[in-house]
C-alpha positions, 0 to 999 in steps of 0.5 A: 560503453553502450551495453554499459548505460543499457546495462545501468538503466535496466539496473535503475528501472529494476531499482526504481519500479521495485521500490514504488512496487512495494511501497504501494503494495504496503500502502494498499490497506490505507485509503489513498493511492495504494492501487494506484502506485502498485501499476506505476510501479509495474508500469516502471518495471515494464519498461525493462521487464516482460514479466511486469507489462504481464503482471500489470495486466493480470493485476489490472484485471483482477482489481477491476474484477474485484471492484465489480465483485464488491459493487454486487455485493449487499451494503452489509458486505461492503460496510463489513469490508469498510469496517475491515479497513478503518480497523488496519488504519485504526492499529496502525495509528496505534502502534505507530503511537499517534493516540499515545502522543495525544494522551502525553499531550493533554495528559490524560495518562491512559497507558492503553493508548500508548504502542506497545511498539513506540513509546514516546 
């Protein structure tokens, strides 16, 4: 019965920590707390798994590493990779046709800020 419930928590954490891996590795282009929830995911899967208390650290290290990178670099660059990431929000708003149900709502009917993806 012991081996069972260690079994299933092994199980659990995999399932568990797996999921808040991917969805921060998904959010990771949005402002917020995508970093932040990719190492509690791998923090979860620690837990349990060898492998994951190595990959939070190397993780770990190449995010600061490319904090640091990005702090010494010209505004311009930095600007740049802002940019970058305003349009992945951009797009996404887009095709998940936010701008299209503001255009039915005041109806402006400009079919291009319609997703080619949802239609409302």
């Amino acid at each position: 019965m012991h081996k069972i419930l260690r079994h299933g928590k092994r199980i659990g954490t995999a399932i568990v920590g797996g999921l808040v891996t991917i969805i921060g590795v998904i959010l990771i282009p949005y402002p917020g707390p995508g970093w932040l929830i990719v190492f509690a995911g791998l923090a979860i899967l620690a837990t349990e798994f060898q492998f994951a208390a190595k990959w939070l650290t190397w993780l770990k290290a190449k995010y600061l590493s490319w904090q640091s990178w990005l702090k010494r670099q010209p505004k311009v660059l930095q600007l740049l990779i802002l940019g970058a990431t305003g349009l992945v929000i951009l797009v996404t708003i887009w095709l998940l046709n936010t701008f299209g149900l503001i255009d039915d709502f005041f109806q402006w009917n400009v079919k291009w800020l319609h997703s080619p993806i949802l239609r409302s």
